[in-house]
ZAMARGU-4260 file (C-alpha; in steps of 0.2 Angstrom, whole numbers, plus 5000, padded with zeros to 4 digits):
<rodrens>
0) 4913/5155/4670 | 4924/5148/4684 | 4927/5152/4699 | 4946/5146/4706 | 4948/5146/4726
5) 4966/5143/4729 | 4970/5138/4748 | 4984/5145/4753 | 4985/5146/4773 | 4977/5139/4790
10) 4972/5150/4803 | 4964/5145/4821 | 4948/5135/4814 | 4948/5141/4797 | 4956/5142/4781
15) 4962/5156/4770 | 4961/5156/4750 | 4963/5170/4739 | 4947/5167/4723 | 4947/5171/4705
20) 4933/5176/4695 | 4937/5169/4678 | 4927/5174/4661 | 4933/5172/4643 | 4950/5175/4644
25) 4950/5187/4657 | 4951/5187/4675 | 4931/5198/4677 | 4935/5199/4701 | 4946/5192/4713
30) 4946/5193/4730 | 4949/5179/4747 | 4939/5167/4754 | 4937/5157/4773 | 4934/5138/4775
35) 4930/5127/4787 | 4949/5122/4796 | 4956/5104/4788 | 4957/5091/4785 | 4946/5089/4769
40) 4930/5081/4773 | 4915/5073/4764 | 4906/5068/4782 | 4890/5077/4785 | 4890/5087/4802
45) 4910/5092/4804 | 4908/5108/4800 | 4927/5105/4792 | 4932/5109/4771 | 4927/5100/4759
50) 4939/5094/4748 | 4951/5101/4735 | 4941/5097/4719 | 4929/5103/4706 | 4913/5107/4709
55) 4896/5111/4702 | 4884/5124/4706 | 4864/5124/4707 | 4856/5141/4713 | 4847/5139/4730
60) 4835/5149/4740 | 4844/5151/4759 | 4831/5153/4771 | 4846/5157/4782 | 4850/5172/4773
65) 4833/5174/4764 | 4844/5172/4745 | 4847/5165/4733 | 4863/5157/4735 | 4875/5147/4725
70) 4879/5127/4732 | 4892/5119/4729 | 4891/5100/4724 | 4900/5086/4716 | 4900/5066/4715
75) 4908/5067/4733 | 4898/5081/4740 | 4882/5078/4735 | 4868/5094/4734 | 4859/5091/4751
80) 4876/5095/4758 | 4871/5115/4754 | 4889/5120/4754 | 4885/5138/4751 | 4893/5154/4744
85) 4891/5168/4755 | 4894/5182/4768 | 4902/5181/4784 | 4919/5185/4791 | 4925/5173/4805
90) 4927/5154/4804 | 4911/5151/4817 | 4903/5159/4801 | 4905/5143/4790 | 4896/5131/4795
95) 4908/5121/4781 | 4903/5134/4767 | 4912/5147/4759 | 4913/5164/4766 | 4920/5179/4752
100) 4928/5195/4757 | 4938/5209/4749 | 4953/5208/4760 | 4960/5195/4775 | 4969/5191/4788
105) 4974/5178/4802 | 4958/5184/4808 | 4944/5180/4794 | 4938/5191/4778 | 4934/5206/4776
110) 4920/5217/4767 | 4911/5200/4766 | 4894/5208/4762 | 4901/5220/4748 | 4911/5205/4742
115) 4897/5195/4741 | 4882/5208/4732 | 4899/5209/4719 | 4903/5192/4716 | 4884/5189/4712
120) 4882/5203/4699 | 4894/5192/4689 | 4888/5174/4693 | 4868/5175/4697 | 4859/5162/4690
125) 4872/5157/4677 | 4882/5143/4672 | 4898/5142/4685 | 4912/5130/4689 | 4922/5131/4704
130) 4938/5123/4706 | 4946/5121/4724 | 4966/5119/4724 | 4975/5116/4741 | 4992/5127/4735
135) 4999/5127/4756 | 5016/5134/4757
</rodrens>
């Protein structure tokens, strides 16, 4: 399975992507997403994007958000990183991770929560890829 984020716009402190939930041949949820603002990081503590890319996925319990989470990691982000998947709807919600939502606007996603207990029915505790474009207009 692979999840594709596809940035598309910057808002005040954040960023804005619409995601695809991709199976065998078929697209299985989509939905938006809210970054950190740019640039692209990999420095610890900037509470900025990491950078466009592929990624891994190892399955982490958040005592944040007392779940288990998906975190993102790859040769330049490494796991201690805990770039996470999960809900929230404004950029002072990142904390550099990856917030879902069923709708957006200049604002922040929306229906994060919902989004969220979705998305995981599809990905929990299986094999994912998730691929980070930068597609600005």
């Amino acid at each position: 399975m692979k999840l594709i984020i596809r940035r598309y716009k910057n808002i005040d402190d954040g960023t804005i992507g619409k995601f695809e939930l991709v199976g065998v041949n078929t697209v299985l949820m989509t939905g938006y997403t809210l970054e950190s603002a740019g640039p692209d990081t990999t420095a610890r503590g900037k509470d900025r994007r990491i950078p466009a890319g592929l990624y891994s996925v190892v399955w982490h319990k958040s005592p944040k958000f007392n779940r288990v989470v998906p975190v993102l990691y790859n040769e330049q982000v490494p796991k201690d990183r805990y770039i996470e998947i999960h809900a929230g709807n404004y950029p002072k919600h990142t904390e550099g991770c990856i917030l879902v939502g069923k709708w957006a606007n200049d604002e922040g996603v929306f229906e994060s929560v919902k989004t969220l207990e979705a998305l995981l029915s599809f990905i929990q505790g299986k094999d994912l890829e998730v691929e980070i474009l930068n597609e600005f207009g």
